[in-house]
C-alpha positions as CSV (number, residue, x, y, z in Angstrom):
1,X,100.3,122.2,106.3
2,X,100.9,118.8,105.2
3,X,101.9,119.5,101.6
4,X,104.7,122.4,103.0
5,X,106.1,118.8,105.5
6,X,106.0,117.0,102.3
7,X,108.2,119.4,99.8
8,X,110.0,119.9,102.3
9,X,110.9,116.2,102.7
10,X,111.5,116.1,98.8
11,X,114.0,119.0,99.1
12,X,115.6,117.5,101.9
13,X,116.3,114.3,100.2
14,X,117.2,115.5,96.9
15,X,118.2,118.9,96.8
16,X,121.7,119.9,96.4
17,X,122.8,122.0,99.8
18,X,124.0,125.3,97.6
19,X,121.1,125.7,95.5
20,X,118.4,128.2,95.1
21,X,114.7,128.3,95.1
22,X,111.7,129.5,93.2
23,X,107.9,129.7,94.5
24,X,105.6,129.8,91.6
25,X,102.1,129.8,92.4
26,X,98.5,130.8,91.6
27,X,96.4,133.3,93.4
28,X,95.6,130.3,96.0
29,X,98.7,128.8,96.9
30,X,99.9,126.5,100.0
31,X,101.2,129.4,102.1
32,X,103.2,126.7,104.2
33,X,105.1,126.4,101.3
34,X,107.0,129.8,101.7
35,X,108.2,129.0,105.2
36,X,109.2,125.0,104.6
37,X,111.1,126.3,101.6
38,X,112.8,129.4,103.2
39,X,113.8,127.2,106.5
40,X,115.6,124.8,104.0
41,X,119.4,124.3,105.7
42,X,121.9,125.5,103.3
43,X,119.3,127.1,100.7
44,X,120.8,130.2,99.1
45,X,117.8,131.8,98.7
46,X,113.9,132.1,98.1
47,X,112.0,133.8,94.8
48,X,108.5,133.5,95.1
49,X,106.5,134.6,92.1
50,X,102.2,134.6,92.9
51,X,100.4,134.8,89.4
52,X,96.4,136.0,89.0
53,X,94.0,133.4,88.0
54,X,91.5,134.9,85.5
55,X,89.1,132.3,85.1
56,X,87.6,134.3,82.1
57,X,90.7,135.1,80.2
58,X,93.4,132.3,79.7
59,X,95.9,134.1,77.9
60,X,95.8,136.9,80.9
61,X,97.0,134.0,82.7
62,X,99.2,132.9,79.8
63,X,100.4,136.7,80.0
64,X,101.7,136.5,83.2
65,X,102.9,133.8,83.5
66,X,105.0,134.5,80.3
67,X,106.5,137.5,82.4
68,X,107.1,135.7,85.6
69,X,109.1,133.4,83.6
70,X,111.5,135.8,82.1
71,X,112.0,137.4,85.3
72,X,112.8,133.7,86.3
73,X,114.9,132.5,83.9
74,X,117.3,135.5,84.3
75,X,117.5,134.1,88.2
76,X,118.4,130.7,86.6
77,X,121.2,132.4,84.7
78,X,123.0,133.7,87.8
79,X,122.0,130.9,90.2
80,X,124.7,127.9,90.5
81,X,121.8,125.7,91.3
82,X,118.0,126.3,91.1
83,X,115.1,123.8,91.8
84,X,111.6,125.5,90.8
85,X,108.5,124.4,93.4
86,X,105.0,125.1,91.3
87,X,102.0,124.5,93.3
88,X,98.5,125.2,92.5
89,X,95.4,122.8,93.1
90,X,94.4,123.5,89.0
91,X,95.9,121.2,86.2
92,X,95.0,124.0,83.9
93,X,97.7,126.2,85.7
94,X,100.3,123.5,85.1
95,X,99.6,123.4,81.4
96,X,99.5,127.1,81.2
97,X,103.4,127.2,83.0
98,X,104.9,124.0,80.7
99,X,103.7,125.4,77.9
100,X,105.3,129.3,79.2
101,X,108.4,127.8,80.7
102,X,109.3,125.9,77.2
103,X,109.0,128.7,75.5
104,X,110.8,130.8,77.8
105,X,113.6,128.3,78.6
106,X,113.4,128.1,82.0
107,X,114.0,125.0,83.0
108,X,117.1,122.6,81.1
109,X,118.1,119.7,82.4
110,X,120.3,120.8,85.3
111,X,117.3,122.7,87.3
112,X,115.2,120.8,89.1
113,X,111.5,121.2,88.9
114,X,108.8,119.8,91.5
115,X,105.0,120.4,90.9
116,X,103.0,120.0,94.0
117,X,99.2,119.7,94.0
118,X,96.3,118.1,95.6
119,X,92.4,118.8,96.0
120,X,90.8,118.0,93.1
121,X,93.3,117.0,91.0
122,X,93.5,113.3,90.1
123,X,96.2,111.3,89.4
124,X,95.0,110.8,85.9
125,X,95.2,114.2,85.1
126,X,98.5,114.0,86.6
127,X,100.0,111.5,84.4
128,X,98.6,112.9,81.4
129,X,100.1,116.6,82.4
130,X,103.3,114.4,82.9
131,X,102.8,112.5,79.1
132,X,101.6,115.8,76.9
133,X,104.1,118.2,78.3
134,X,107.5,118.7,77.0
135,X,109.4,120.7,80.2
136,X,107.3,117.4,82.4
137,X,108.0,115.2,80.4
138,X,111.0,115.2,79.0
139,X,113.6,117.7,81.7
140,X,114.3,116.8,85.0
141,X,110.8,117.0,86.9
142,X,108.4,115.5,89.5
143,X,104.8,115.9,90.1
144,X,103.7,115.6,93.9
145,X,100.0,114.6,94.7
146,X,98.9,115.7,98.1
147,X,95.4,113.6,98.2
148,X,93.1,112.7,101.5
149,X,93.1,108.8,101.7
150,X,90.6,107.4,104.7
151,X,93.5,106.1,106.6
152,X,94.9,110.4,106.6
153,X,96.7,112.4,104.4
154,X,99.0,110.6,101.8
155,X,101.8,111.8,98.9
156,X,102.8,110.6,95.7
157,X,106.2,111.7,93.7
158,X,105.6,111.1,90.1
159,X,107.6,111.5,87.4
160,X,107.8,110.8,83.9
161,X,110.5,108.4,82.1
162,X,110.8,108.8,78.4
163,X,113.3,106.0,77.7
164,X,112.9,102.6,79.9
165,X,112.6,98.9,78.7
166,X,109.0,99.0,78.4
167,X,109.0,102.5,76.7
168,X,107.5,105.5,78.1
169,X,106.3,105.4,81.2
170,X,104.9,107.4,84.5
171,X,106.4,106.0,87.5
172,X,105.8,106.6,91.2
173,X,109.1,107.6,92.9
174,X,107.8,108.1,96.4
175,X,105.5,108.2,99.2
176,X,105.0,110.4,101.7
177,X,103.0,110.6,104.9
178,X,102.6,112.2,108.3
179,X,103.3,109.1,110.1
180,X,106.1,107.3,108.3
181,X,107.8,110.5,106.4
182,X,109.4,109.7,103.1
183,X,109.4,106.3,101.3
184,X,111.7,106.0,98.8
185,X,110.9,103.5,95.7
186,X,113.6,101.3,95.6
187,X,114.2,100.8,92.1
188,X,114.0,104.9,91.8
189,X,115.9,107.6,93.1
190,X,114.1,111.2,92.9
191,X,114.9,113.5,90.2
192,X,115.9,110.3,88.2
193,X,118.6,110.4,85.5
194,X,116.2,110.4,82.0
195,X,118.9,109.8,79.7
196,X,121.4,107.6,81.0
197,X,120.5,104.4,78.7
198,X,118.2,105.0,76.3
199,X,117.3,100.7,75.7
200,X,117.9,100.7,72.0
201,X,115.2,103.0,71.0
202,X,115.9,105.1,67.8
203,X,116.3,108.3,67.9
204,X,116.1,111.0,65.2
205,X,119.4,112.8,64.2
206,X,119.1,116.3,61.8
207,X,122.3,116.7,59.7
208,X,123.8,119.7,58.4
209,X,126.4,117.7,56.5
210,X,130.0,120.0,56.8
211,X,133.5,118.4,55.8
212,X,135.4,117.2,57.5
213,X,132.9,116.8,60.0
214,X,130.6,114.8,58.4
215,X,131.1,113.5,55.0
216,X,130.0,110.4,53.1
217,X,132.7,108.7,51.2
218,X,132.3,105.7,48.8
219,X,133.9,102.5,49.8
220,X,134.7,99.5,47.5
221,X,135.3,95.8,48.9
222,X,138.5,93.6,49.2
223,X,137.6,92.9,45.5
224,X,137.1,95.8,44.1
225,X,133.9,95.5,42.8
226,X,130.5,97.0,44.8
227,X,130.8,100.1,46.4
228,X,129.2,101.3,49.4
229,X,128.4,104.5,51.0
230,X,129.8,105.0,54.4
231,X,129.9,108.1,56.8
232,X,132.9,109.3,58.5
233,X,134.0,112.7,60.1
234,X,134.5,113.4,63.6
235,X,131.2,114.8,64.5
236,X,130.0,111.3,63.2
237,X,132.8,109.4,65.3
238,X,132.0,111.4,68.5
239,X,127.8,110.6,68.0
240,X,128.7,106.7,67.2
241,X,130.4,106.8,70.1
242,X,127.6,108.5,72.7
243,X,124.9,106.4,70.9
244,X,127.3,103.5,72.1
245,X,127.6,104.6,75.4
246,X,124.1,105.5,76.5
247,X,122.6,102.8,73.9
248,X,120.2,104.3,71.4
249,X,120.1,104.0,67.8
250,X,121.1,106.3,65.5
251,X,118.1,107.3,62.9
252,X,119.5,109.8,60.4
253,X,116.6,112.6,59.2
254,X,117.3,113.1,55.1
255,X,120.1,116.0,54.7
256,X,118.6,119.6,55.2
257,X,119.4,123.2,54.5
258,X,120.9,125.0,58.0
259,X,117.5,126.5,58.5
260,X,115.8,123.4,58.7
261,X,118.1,121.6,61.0
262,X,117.3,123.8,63.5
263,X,113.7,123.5,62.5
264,X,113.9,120.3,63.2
265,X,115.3,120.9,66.4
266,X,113.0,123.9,67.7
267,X,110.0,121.6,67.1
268,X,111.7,118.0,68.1
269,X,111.0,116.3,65.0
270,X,114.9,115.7,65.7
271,X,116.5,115.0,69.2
272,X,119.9,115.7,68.5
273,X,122.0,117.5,65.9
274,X,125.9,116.3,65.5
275,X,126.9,119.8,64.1
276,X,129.7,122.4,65.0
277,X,128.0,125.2,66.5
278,X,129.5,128.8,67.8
279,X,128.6,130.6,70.4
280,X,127.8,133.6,69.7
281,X,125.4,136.4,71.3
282,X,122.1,135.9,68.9
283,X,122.7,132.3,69.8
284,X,122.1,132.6,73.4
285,X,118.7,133.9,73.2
286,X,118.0,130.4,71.6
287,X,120.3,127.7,72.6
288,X,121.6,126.8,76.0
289,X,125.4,125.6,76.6
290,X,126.3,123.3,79.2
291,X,129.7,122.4,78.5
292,X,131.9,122.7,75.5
293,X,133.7,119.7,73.7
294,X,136.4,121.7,71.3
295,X,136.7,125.5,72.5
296,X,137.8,127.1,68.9
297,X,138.7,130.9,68.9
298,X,138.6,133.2,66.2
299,X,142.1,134.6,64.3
300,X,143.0,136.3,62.0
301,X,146.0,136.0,59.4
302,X,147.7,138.6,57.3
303,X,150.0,138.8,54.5
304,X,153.6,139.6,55.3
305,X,154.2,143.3,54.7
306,X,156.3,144.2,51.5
307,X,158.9,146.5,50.9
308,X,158.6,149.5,48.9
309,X,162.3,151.5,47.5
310,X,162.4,154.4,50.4
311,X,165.3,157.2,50.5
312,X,165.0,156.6,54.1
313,X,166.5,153.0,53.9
314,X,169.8,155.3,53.6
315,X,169.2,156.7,57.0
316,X,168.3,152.9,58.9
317,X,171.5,152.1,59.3
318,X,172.7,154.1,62.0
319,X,171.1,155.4,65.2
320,X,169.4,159.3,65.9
321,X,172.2,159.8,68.1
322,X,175.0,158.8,66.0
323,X,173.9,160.9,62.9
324,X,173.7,163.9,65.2
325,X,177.6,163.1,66.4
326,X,178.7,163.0,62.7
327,X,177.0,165.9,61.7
328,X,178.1,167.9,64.7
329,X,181.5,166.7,63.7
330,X,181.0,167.8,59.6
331,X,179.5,171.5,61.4
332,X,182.6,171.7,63.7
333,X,185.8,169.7,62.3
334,X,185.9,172.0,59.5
335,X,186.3,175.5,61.5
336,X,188.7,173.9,63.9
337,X,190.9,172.7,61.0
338,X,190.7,176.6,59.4
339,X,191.5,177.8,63.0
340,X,194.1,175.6,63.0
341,X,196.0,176.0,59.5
342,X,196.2,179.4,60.2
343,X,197.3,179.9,63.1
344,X,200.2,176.9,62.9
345,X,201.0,177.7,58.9
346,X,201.9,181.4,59.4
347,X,205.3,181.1,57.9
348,X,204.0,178.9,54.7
349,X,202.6,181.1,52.2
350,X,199.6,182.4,51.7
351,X,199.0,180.0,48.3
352,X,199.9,177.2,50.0
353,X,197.8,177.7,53.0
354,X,194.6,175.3,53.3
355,X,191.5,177.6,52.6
356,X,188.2,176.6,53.1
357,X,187.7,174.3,49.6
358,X,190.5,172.3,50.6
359,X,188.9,171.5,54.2
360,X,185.9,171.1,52.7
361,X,187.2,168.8,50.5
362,X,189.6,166.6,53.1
363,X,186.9,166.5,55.9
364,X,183.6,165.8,53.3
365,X,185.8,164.2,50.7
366,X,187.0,161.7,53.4
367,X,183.6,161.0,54.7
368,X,182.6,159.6,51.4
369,X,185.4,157.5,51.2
370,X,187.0,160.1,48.4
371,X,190.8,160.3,47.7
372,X,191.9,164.1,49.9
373,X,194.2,166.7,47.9
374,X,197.5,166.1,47.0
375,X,198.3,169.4,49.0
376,X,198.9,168.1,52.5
377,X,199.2,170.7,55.5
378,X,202.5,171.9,56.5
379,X,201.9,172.3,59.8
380,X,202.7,169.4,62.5
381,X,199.2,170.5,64.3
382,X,197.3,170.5,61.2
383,X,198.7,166.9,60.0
384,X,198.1,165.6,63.6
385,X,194.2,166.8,63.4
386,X,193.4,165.8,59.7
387,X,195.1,162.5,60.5
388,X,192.1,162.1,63.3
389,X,189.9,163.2,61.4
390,X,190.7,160.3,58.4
391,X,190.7,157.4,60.9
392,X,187.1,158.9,62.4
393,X,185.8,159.0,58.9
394,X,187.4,155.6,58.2
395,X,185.3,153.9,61.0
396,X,182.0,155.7,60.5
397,X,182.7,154.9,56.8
398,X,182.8,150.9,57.1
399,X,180.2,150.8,60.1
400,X,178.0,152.5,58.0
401,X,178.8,150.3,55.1
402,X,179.0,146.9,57.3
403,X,175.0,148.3,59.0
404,X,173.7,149.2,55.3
405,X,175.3,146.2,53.6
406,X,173.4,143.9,56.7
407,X,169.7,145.8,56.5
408,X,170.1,145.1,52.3
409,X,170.8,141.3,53.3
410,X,168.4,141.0,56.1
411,X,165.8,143.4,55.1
412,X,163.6,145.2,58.0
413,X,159.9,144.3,57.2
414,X,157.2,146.5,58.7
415,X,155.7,145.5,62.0
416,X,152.2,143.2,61.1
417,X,149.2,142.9,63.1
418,X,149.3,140.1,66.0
419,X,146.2,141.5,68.0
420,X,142.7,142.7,67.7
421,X,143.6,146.2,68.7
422,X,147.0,146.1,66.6
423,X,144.6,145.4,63.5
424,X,142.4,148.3,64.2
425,X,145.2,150.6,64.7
426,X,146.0,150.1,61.3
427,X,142.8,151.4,60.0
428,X,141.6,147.8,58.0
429,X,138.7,147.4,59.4
């Protein structure tokens, strides 16, 4: 009962009010623990995971817990907050879950992770879970000791602080018991910010050296005489300047091939990595992102599209609708002009009439901007319509030459590919 009161208290004090929880515990767990959590004000929701001890088989255990922790981890994806509780009265168990939850990626720095146990377990096995283990060590966790003291029941919050003025250290954060409740340490908060100075220790750094990010460049003196080598770029500006602000010291790992930078990384030989990464969907199942410092997105560029000698550049000048008219008018002008000539030129004779070669000739002849027969109509009603017909074909005529002579100056390139689904309509991919 006493160790529910006393997560509870944790919570209470350091949780943030929207987050969620998960339960992880052996076959033998502090069943108080599932009603303190659930009754948490402002907890959206409890996952609470039970995994079979088999005292005979540790990688059964191993096996399970392995599972649990995928299962988890996808709840940690879609959770705005998460704090993990792991209880269990064997330090085995905790050993068995860091060493499960680093390889599954569980926990990062933004979930919260409290390990509660008591009976048995001293607090020297405590502080050396807290020293060996990477996700106790090094991410944002506690360890609370429930142990039987002759004055009652008392708690201890542990945790372990990588960085500090005296190096690495366990600390006690707080103390908890029936009578007084929670006692904060003074010069401690729970859940404790690891990284926020690191006092001048050194810290390894694996470069994947990529201009202009990172380049060294030769520098002479004043004088020029001596050279040196210095390193400039903007990944280097941007780590110069966080290993300012949080005070650490920059220790540069020799240059390596892309594969073993991240070597370095997956086994820590390296803390950090200055390097441009992307984010891409292989990446995810490796890396975490918490925030991103330059958001780049991919583009593409192509050539501009060249002109090839078409017969249809002819036809671009004018509109669908205005080649119809004309040819409607080529189709109809002539018959009407026949019609016409004969009917108004009954008295001229039959030689002199205009037969079809001459319309043919004055309406197609016009058109093309072509000199008409010297045989003019004799009719008033014939002039009047060929006259029409010459100013018609002397506007289309010089609209069509004005258009043409304008597409030859400005020519019409084809349309090119701004988009994604542009390119792939075009068939280059």
């Amino acid at each position: 009962m006493e160790a529910g009161e006393a997560v509870e208290a944790v919570l209470r004090a350091a949780s943030l009010p929207q987050c969620s929880h998960i339960l992880i515990t052996d076959d033998n767990p502090q069943r108080t623990l599932h009603q303190k959590l659930g009754a948490l004000g402002g907890s959206w929701g409890l996952t609470v995971f039970e995994v079979a001890m088999d005292p005979r088989d540790s990688n059964s255990t191993k096996t399970h817990l392995s599972r649990i922790v995928r299962h988890a981890r996808r709840l940690r994806l879609l959770a705005r907050c998460l704090t993990v509780v792991v209880a269990s009265d064997d330090p085995a168990f905790f050993a068995a879950f860091a060493e499960s939850s680093d390889t599954g990626r569980l926990v990062v720095w933004t979930t919260r992770l409290l390990a509660v146990t008591g009976g048995s377990v001293m607090a020297s096995d405590v502080k050396q879970l807290l020293r060996q283990h990477w996700t106790l060590s090094m991410m944002n966790a506690m360890f609370l000791v429930l142990s039987a003291t002759p004055g009652g029941v008392r708690c201890g919050v542990y945790t372990h602080l990588p960085y500090s003025p005296v190096g690495a250290q366990v600390v006690r954060l707080a103390s908890w018991t029936p009578a007084r409740g929670l006692v904060l340490n003074a010069r401690h908060k729970l859940f404790p910010d690891k990284y926020d100075n690191f006092h001048g220790s050194p810290l390894n750094m694996t470069v994947f050296p990529f201009s202009p990010y990172w380049m060294d460049v030769e520098r002479s003196d004043s004088t020029g005489g001596a050279t040196t080598m210095t390193r400039t770029g903007r990944d280097y500006t941007i780590l110069e300047t966080v290993a300012a602000a949080l005070n650490f010291t920059i220790n540069i790992l020799p240059y390596g091939v892309w594969d073993e930078v991240m070597f370095r990384l997956e086994q820590r030989v390296a803390l950090l990595s200055p390097i441009k990464l992307a984010i891409m969907p292989h990446l995810l199942e490796i890396y975490d992102f918490t925030f991103l410092i330059e958001p780049a997105t991919l583009g593409f560029s192509m050539a501009k599209p060249t002109l090839k000698p078409r017969w249809q550049s002819l036809y671009y000048p004018l509109k669908d609708e205005v080649w119809a008219s004309i040819l409607a008018a080529l189709l109809l002008v002539p018959i009407v002009l026949l019609l016409v000539s004969y009917a108004g030129e009954q008295w001229v004779p039959t030689d002199r009439r205009l037969g079809a070669w001459p319309v043919a000739e004055v309406v197609l002849g016009s058109m093309l901007a072509q000199t008409i027969p010297t045989r003019l109509p004799g009719s008033t009603s014939t002039r009047l319509l060929v006259a029409t017909w010459l100013v018609f074909a002397f506007i289309v005529g010089k609209a069509y030459r004005g258009n043409l002579t304008a597409f030859l100056t400005v020519p019409k390139y084809p349309a090119r590919p701004e988009t994604l689904k542009q390119l792939i309509a075009t068939g280059a991919l």
